[in-house]
N, C-alpha and C positions, 0 to 999 in steps of 0.2 A: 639603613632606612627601616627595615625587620622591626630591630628593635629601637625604634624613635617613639618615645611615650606620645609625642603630639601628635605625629600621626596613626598611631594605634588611635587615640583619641578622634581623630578627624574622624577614619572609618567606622568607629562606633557612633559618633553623631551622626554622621548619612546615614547609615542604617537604623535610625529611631527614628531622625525625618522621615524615612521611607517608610516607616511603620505606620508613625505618625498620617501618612499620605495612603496608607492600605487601611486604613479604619474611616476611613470616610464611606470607602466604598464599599467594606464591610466585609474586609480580607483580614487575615492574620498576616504576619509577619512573613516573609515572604520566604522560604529556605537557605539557607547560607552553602552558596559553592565556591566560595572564595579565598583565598590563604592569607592573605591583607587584613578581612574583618575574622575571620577564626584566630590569629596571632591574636590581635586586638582583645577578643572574648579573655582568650586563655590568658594572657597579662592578667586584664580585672579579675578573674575567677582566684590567681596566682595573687591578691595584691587583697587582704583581709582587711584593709578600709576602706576599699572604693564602695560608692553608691550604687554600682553598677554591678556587684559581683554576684548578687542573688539573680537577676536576670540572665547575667550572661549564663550562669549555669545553665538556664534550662535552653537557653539560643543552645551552648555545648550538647548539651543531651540530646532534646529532644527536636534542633532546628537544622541542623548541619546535614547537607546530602553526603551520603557514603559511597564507595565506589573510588575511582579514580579520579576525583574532582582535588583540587589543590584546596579545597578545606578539609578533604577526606586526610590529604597524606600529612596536613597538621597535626589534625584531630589523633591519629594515630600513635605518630609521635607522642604527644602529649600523654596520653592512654599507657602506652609504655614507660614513662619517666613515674607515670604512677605508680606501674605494675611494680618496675624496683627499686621504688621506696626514691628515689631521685626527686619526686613533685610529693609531696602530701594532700590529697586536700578530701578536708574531712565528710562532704558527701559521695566523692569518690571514692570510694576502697576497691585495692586491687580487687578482688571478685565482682564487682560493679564494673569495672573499667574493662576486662575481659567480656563480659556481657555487652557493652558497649561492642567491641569489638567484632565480636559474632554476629552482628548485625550490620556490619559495613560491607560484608559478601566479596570482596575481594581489592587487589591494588595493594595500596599499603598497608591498608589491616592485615592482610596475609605476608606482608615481608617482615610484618613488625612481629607477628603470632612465628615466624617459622625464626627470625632471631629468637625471641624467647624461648621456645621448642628447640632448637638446636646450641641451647646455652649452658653456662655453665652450673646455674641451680638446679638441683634438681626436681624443687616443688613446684616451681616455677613452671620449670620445663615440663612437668606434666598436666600443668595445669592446660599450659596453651596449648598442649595435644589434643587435652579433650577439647576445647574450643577447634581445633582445623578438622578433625572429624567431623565435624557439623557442615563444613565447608566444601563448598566445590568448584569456584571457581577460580581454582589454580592455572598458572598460564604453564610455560614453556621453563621458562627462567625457574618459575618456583617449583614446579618439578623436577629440572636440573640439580637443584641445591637436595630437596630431598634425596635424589640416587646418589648424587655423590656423599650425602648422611650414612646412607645407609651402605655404601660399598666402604666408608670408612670406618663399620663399626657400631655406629651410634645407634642404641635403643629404640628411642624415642621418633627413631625415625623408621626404623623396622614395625613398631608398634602402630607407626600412622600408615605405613604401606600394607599393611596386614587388613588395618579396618577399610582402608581406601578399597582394597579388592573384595570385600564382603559388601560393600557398597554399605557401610552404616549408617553414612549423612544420610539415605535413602531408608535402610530399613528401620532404623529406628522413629522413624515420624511415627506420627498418629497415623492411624488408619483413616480412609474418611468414612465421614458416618453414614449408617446404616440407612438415616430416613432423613433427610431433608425436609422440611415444613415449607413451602413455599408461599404469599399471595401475588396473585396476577394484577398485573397494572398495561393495560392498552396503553401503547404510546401513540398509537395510528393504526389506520385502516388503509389494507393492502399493502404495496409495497413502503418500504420504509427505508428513506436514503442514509445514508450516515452524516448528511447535509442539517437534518433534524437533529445527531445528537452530537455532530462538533460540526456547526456553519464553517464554508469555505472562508464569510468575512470574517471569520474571527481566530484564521490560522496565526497569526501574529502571537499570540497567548497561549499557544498548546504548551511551552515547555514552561509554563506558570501553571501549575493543573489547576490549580484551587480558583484563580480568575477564570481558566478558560469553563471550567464546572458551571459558571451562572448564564454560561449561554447555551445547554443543551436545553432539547425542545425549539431551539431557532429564538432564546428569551424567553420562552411563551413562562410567564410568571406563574399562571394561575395551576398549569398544568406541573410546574415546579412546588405550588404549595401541596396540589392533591397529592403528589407521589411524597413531602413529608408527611402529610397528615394520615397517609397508608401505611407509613412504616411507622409512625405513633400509635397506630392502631394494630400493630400486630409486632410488636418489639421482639416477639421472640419468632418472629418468620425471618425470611429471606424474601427479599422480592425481584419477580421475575417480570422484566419487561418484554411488553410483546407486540407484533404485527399481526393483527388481526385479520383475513382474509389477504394474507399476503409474505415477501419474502423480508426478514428483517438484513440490512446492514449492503442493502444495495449503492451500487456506483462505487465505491472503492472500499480499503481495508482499513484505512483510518483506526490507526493505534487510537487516537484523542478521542474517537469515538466511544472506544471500549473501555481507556481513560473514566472517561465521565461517567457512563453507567455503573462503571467499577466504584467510583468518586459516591454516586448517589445511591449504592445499591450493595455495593461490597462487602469486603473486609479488609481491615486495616493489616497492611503487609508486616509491620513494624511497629512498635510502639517509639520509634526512636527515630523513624522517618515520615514527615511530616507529607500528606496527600497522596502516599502512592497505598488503595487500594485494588486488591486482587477479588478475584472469583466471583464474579457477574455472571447474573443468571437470563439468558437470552433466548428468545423466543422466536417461533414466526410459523401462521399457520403454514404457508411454504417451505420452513425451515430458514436459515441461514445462508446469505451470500457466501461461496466458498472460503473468499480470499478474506473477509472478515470472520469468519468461524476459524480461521486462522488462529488470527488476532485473537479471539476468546482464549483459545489456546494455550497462546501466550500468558494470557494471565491468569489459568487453572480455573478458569470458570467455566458455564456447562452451556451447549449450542442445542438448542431441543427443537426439532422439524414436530410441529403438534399435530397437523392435518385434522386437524379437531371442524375445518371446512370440506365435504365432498362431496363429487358430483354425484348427482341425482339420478339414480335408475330407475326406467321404467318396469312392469312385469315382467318384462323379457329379458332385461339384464341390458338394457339397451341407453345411451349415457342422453337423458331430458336435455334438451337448450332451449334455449327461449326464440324471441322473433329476430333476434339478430345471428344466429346459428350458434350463439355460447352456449355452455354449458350451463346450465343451473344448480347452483352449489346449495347445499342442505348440510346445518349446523349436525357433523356426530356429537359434538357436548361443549358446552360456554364456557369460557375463559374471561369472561367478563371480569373489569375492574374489581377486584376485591373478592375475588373466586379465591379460595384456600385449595392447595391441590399437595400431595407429597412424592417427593421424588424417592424414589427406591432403590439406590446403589447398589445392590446385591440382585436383586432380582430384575434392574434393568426396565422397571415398570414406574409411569406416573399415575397416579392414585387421587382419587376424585370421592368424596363423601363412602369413602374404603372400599371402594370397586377399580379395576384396572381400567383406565379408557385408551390407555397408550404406551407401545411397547417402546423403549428409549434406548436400545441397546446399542446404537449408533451415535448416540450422542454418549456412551459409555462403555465405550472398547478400552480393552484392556489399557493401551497407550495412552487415551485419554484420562482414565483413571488414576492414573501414573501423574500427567499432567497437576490434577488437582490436588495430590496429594502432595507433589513436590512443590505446591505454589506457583506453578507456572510450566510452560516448556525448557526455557530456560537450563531449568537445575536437571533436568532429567539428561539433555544432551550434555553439559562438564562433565554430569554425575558416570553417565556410559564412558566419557572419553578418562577421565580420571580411575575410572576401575580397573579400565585395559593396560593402562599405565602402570599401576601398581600391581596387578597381575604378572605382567612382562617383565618389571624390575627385579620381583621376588623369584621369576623362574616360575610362577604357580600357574593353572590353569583359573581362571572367575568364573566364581560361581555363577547360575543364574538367579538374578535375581531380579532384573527386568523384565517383564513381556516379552516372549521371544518376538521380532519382526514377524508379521504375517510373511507367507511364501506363499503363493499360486501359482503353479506352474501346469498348464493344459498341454502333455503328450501328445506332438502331430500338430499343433497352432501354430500357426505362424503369428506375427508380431506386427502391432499397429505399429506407426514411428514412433509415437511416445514410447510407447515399451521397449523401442530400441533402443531412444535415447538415455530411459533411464537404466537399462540393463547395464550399458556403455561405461553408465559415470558413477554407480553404485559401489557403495562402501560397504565391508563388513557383511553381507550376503553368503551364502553357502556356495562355494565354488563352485563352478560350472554349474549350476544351475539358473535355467529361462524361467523370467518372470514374468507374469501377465497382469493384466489390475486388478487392482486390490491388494497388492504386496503392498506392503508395508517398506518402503525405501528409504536408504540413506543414502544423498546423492552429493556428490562434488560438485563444485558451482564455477562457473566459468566468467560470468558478467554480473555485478551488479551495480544499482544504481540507486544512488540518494536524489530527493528533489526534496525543495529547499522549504517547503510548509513542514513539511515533516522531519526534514535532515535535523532538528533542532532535539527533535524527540530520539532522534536514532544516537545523535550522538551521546544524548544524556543516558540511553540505553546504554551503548559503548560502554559509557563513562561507569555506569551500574553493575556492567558482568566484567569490567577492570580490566576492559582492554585497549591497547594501547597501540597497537599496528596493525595493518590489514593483513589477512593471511596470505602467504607465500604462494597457494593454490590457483587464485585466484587472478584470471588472466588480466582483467581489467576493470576499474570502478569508475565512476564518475558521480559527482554531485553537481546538480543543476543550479540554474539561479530562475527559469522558467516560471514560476510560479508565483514569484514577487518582481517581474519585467516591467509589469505596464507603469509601477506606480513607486519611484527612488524616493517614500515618507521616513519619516522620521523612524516605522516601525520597521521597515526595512532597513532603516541606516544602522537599526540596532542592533537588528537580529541577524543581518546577512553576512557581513563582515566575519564575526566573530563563527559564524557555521564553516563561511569558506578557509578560515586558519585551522579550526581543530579538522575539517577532513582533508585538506592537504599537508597536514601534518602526519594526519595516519596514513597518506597514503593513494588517496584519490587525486584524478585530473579533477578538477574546479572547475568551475564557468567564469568563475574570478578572479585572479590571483592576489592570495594575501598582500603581496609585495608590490602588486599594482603595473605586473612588467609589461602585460599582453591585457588588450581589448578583453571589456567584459561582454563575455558570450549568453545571451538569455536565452538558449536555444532550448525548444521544445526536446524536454528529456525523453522521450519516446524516440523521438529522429534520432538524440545521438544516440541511445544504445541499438536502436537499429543499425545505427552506421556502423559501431565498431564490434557489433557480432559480427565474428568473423567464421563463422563455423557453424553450418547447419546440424553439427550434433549439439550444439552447447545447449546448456542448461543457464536462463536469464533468470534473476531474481533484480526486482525494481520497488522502490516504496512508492507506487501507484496502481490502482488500479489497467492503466490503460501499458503496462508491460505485457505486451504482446506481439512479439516481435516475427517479421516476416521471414527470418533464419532461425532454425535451434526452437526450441520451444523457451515460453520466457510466462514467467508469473509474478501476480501483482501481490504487492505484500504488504504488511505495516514496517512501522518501522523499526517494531523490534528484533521481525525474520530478517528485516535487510542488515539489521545491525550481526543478528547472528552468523551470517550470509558471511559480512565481510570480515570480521573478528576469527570464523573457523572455514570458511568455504565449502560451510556445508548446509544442505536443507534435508528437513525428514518430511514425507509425506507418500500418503497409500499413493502406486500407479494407479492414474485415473482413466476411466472408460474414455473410450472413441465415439465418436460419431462422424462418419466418413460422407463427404459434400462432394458431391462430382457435378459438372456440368454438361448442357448437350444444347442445339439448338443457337444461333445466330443474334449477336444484340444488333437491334436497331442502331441507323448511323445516329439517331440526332442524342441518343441516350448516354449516362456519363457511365463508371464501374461504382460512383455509388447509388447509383437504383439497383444494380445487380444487389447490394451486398443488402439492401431492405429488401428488394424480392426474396433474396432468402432467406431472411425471417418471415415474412407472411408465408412462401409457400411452405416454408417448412411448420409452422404452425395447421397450417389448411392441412397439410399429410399427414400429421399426427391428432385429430381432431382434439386443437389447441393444449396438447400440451406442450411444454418446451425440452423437446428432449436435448436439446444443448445446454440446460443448467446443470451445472457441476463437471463438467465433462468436458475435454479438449474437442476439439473440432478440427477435424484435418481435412484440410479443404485443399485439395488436387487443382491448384490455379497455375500449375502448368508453365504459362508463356509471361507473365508479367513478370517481370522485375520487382527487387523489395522494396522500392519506394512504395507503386502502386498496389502488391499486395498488401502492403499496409494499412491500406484503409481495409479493407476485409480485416486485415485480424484484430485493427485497433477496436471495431463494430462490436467484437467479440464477447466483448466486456458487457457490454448495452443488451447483447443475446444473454445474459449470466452464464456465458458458459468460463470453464477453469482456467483455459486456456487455449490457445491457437497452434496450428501447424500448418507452414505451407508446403507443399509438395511441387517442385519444379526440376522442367527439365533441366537437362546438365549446361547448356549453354545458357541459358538462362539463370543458374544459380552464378556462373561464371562471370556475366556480365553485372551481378548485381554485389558481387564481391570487387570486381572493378571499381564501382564506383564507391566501396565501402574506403575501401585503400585509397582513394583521391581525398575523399571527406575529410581521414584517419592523417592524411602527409597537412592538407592545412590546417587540422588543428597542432598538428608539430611546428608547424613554419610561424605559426601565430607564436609560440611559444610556451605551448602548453604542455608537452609532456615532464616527465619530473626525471627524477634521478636515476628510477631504475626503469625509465627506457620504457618505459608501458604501451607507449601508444605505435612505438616502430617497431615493440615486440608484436603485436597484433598484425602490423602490415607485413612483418617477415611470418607470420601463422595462416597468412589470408594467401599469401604467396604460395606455402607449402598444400593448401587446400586445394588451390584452385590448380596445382602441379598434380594432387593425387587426381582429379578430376578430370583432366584431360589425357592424363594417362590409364584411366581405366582401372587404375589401382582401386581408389573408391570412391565409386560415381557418386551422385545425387543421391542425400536419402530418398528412401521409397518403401512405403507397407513390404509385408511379404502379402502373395496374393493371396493368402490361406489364414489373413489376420482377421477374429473375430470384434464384431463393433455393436455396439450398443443399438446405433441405427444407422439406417443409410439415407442420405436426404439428394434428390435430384434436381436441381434446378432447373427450370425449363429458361432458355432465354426469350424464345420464342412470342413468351406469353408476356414479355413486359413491355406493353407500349408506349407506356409515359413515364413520367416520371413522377418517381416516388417518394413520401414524404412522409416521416416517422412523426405523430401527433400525440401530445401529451392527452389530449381528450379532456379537459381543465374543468370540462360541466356535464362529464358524464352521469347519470345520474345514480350507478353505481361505481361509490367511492373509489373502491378496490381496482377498480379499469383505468383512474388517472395515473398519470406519472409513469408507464411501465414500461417504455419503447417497443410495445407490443401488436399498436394503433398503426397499422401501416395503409395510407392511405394514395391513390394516385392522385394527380392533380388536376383532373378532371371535378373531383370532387368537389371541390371549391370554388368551381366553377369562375373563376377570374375575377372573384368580386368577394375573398378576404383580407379583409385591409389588413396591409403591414404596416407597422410603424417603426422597425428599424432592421437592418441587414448585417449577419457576423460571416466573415472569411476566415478561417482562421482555426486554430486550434491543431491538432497532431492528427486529423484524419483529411488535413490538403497534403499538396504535395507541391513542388513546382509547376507541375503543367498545372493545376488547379491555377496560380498565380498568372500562369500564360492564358489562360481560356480568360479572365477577368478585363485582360490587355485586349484581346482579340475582340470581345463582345463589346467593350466601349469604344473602337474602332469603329465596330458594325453598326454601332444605334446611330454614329456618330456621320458616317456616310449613309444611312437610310435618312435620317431626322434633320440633318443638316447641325444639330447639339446635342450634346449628350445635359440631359438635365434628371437630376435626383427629385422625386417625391419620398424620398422616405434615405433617411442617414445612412449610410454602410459604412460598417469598421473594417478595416483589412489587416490583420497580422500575420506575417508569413511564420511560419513557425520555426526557421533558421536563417542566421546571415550568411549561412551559402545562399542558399534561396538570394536573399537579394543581389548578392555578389552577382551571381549568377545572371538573373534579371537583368542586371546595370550594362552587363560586357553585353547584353543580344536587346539590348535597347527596350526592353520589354517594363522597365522599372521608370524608364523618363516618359512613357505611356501615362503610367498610372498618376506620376506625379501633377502628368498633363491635369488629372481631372481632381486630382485633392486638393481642399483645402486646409488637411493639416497632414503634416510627414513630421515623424519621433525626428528626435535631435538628442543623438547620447551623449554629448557636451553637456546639456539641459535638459535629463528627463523632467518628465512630470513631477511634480512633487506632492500633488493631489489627484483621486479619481477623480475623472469627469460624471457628471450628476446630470448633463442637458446635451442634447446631439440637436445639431441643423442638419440640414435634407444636402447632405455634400460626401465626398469619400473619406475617410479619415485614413493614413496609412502610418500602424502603429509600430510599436518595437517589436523586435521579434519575441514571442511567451506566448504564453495560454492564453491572455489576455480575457475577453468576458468568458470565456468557459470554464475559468476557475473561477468565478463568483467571488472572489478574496478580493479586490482591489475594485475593478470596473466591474462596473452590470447596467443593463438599459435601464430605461427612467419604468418606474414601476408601473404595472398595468398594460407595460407595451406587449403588440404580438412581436414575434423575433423570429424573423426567419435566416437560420443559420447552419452552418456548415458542422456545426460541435456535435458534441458527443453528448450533452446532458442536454433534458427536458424536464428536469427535478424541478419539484415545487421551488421559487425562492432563489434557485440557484445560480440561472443567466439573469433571469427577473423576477422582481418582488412584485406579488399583487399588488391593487392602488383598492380604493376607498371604494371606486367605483365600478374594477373592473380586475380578472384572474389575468395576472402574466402569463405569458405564452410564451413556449419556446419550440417551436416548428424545426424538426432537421430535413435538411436536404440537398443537393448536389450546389457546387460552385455556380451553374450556369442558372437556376431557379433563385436563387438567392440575389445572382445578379439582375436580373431581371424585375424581383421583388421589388427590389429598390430603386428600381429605374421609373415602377409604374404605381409603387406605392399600394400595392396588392397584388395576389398572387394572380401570374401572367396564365392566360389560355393557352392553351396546346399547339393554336397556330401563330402567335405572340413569341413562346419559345422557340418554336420549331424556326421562325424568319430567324432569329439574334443568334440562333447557334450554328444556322447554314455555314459553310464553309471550314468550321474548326473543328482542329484536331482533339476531339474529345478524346477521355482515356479511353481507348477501344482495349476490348476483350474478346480474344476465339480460343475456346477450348483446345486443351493440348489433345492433339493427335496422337501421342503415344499414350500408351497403358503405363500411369505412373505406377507399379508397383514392382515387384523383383520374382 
């Protein structure tokens, strides 16, 4: 079939039709990852009177993805038959086809470049040497073959482990330059989601970059023409987009985010790979969301904190607010649209009409600079791992030619948890020596995790750094299907399928199985990798934002660190400061644990007069006596605080019991049939076993601070002081911009006095838990024996966020409760095959996903208020504004929510207080031991 002229032919006409079908809408030709339509090209290109032959060439050149894609290891081939003289063809000449070559970065280009280099020509052979010095992403296998070159003798291969340990692919770049020219482009005031620059609906298209490019800004056209008619007007700047009075690149890390800005702002990576640009320039008067300055990262572009907004002192030095106790911010200098400013690489300074206004030297540390120089993070970690290699092969010491790691080490400090955990799992470090934050880490990774808007980018990452099996390191991965649950269309039939075969083939448990053996699981990717860390020292990497898991510390990523993650089992990134959270003082019975976890945004805001000293910064919150289900909501919150990441701190019989039920979770998804070959998932319950053996044996209890660990801050919760219940408000008509959208509004429910109309109610998303699902049961019991009916003024969605959760529910009769009062329950015989657009005043019980809080599939009818249990209050994101009226997305506990919806506005104090008598709300009492060591 390979070589059947008609169907070479077939694939070539699909692919015109589909061109044909992308110029309507005003796309180019879409990339070729295929082995079907690259045979196809290369026939015509091979065949000197088809009509097709001038095109297919430049499809060959300039359309083919590189990497390990099965058009790459064509292309390859093909490229080699050229190199020795076996293909002719006359716009190809060997030194063209080598060039091709050196821009596929790894996979078959490198098996085909190290036959040539290890071959019998020898002009040949040094040709393709100088092309693999260029290269760094050699795996395992192609290192193998080199040592065994070079213990057999062979030159050519001494000559390439020579350059590999002088790090050439590295020193020989260009430097980068001296002065950057930039002009500024506001993309938004205050904070700015990554929802603006790659929408949750339009996750279906990320791995199409060039379609998904026409939907940053959320569409907004006009704002689409101003930023080309800015770079018309200054063709020889760079443009930097920015958050004006605010933080850019909030609620997750979204590679497609940084995609797109790259796409509208960049530089072209390649001239031979079609839409993938690098090095975007990013901005935000608060600086950058961590977990997306990541992502910048990733792709050698520069993250600038401008603080070009600050608060206003009086004579005394004393910080001005206004009448509502803010601060009052006062412009240091304008970045307004069309501002020309220059960045200064060397001196670390951005420059404004040739005066310094701001020192940049944090957006330009050594390692970063390294970043941009190599075109990404990417090449810098092969390029380290590839020097050590060829240093070790030859016997020789490597030179230095990287930035050495930062070290910090404070004499007499004791050590927050994170510094424990990262001291624990750090690679390549100076022996015996304690690190504190601000080191510079290279850490071994223990969990990570794909979800399934993004799995489609990681893997095309994979596919890009030519990797081909998850690393050995690497205790356990999963890829979700959570994220396209609510809604089995057509774009999910396309895209999900094809995600769950290439990561179960590398290696991952799936939500789905290729082969279709075991139930499809859409289970909220946050529950499972809570469930199957098994190790409160591990180190989690997840490609979302809301990886923040209540064992181990865990961070959210894009999905090019996750792909990194799983490809080497390793992350680089400075230890980050602490801020240590203690509690004191008694919760009221009728209060849930999520008011505690908004009282500690407000009171810690109120302590610190409103700054957030948890952005950028893990948060080690001493929660003592809860289990990881329920700490889970505190650290899933975490994200919505901007801080880096979370740490719970719990007693020992309390870590023990919440590893119990990690291992219950962990056996049914074995018994469903999900784990694979090499045992991954009963490796984990024989690892959880060994934990919770060292742990009752005293060998090594619970982590815990040392009590001598220094912290950024200290924040005390009072419980005492939280009487009602609390409700996190986007503030949608604030009448400073910069105040909407920040989960900063923390307001009780008093405020609203009983008389904000709701128009719809969300249960659901990765900050419920089961007993959230039981309080829902119990409350519509209660109205049901007060009122004589339970009747809806306003629709409520319910999605549990797992099919244990339901399972669960079914066996304690708590699930034939709910059913009692819905009028629609999911049917995974029959999903849906469309979002729903219109809600009646009834319960709706959906599948288990993210359901409306990924804004990708379902969202309320536009204009509504929502009062919900999620995690986002983003412009757009649960709900679109209407014509007439700002969407709203209100957060707050299961039992307000329920209520919401019972009375079609939000319930009074004594309203709540009747419907939640008698239930077991999540209760919370401070641990009586001194967690620390």
């Amino acid at each position: 079939m390979a070589n059947d002229p008609d169907m070479f032919q077939k694939h070539y006409n699909d692919y015109i039709k589909e061109i044909e079908e992308r110029k309507e809408q005003g796309l180019s030709p879409k990339p070729i990852d295929g082995a079907d339509l690259t045979s196809a090209i290369i026939a015509q290109i091979k065949d000197s009177g088809s009509e097709h032959r001038e095109d297919s060439l430049k499809f060959f050149i300039y359309n083919t993805l590189p990497g390990t894609t099965s058009a790459a290891g064509v292309k390859a081939k093909f490229l080699k038959e050229i190199i020795l003289g076996e293909s002719v063809v006359e716009e190809i000449k060997p030194d063209f086809a080598f060039e091709l070559l050196s821009h596929m970065k790894g996979g078959p280009s490198i098996e085909v470049l190290l036959d040539l280099a290890l071959g019998d020509d020898e002009n040949i052979a040094n040709k393709a040497a100088e092309v693999l010095k260029t290269q760094v992403f050699l795996y395992d296998a192609d290192m193998a073959r080199l040592e065994a070159a070079f213990k057999a003798g062979n030159t050519v291969a001494k000559d390439l482990l020579e350059s590999y340990a002088k790090a050439e692919f590295f020193t020989k770049l260009p430097d980068v330059e001296e002065e950057i020219e930039i002009v500024t482009f506001i993309a938004g005031t205050g904070d700015i989601s990554t929802d603006l620059l790659s929408p949750g609906a339009d996750a279906h298209s990320r791995s199409d970059r060039e379609l998904h490019g026409q939907c940053i800004f959320e569409h907004n056209k006009d704002m689409q023409r101003e930023l080309s008619a800015l770079k018309e007007e200054h063709p020889d700047k760079r443009v930097m987009l920015i958050a004006e009075k605010g933080t850019m690149g909030v609620g997750s890390s979204r590679m497609s985010g940084v995609n797109n800005v790259a796409l509208w702002t960049g530089v072209q990576a390649s001239p031979y790979v079609p839409f993938i640009n690098i090095a975007p320039i990013i901005a935000g008067t608060n600086g950058i969301s961590p977990i997306f300055l990541t992502t910048v990262g990733v792709t050698g572009g520069i993250g600038i904190d401008l603080q070009n907004w600050v608060k206003k002192k009086d004579a005394d030095g004393n910080t001005v607010v206004d009448a509502d106790g803010e601060p009052v911010l006062e412009q240091a200098y304008s970045v307004e649209t069309g501002t020309v400013l220059t960045i200064n690489t060397k001196e670390k300074k951005l420059y404004k009409n040739g005066e310094v206004v701001k020192d940049i030297s944090a957006a330009l540390t050594p390692q970063k600079v390294e970043f941009i120089k190599a075109g990404g993070s990417y090449a810098v970690v092969f390029g380290k791992k590839l020097q050590t290699f060829a240093a070790k092969t030859l016997g020789t010491d490597a030179p230095t030619v990287f930035a050495p790691s930062k070290e910090i080490s404070h004499e007499g400090q004791g050590l927050t948890a994170v510094e424990k955990i990262f001291n624990k799992n750090a690679v390549g470090t100076t022996p015996g020596k304690t690190l504190h934050a601000g080191s510079d880490v290279r850490v071994e990774v223990n969990i990570v995790g794909s979800q399934d808007t993004t799995g489609l980018m990681t893997s095309q990452e994979l596919e890009a750094m030519a990797a081909t099996t998850i690393s050995p390191i690497v205790d356990g991965a999963y890829q979700s299907g959570c994220h396209t649950a609510s809604v089995w269309d057509k774009k999910a039939q396309a895209n999900i399928p094809k995600l769950m075969k290439f990561m179960n083939d590398f290696g991952l448990i799936t939500a789905r199985d290729p082969k279709g053996d075991y139930h499809a699981m859409t289970d909220v990717i946050h529950k499972v990798l809570n469930d199957i860390t098994i190790d409160d020292w591990a180190i989690i990497i997840g490609g979302d934002s809301h990886t923040r898991m209540s064992k181990g510390v865990a961070f959210g990523a894009d999905s090019g660190t996750v792909a990194l993650a799983l490809a080497t089992g390793e992350a680089s990134m400075p230890i980050p400061e602490s801020v240590k959270v203690t509690f004191k003082g008694e919760m009221k019975s009728y209060m849930d644990f999520r008011d505690v976890v908004h009282a500690t945004q407000q009171q810690m805001l109120k302590q610190f007069g409103g700054e957030n000293v948890f952005q950028g910064r893990v948060i080690e919150v001493h929660i003592g006596t809860l289990t990881a289900d329920q700490a889970f909501t505190f650290t899933d919150w975490t994200a919505e605080m901007k801080a880096k990441a979370s740490i719970c701190i719990s007693e020992d019989d309390t870590l023990i019991e919440s590893l119990e039920i990690a291992k219950s979770r962990i056996q049914i998804m074995i018994d469903k049939g999900m784990d694979n070959k090499g045992a991954v998932l009963q490796g984990l319950i024989d690892k959880a076993n060994k934990r919770i053996e060292e742990i009752r044996s005293g060998e090594k209890p619970a982590l815990t601070p040392d009590s001598s660990a220094k912290y950024y801050a200290e924040v005390v919760v009072d419980l005492d002081v939280i009487s009602e219940p609390m409700i996190a408000d986007p503030d949608v008509n604030n009448a400073d911009v910069s105040k909407r959208y920040t989960h900063d509004t923390i307001r009780p429910l008093s405020y609203y006095g009983g008389e904000k109309k709701v128009d719809l109610g969300f249960i659901g998303s990765c900050m419920v838990h089961k007993g959230d699902m039981k309080i829902l049961a119990q409350m519509l019991k209660n109205i049901e024996s007060q009122k004589g009916k339970v009747e809806f003024n306003a629709p409520l969605v319910v999605a549990p966020p797992t099919y244990n959760i339901v399972d669960e529910l079914k066996a304690e009769g708590d699930w034939e409760v709910l059913q009692k009062y819905s009028g629609f329950e999911f049917n995974d015989e029959a999903p849906k095959g469309e979002a729903r657009t219109k809600y009646e005043n009834m319960l709706y019980l959906e599948r288990p996903g993210c359901n409306l809080c990924m804004g990708n599939q379902e969202k309320a009818e536009p204009g509504d208020t929502v009062m919900a249990t999620s995690t986002r209050l983003f412009q757009g994101r649960v709900v679109k504004d209407s014509n007439e009226k700002k969407g709203e997305s209100l957060l707050s506990s299961t039992p307000v929510v329920v209520m919401s919806t019972l009375l079609g506005r939000t319930p009074r104090l004594d309203e709540y207080e009747a419907a939640v008598e008698g239930i077991d709300l999540t209760k919370f009492k401070p641990s009586g031991k001194l967690l620390v060591k």
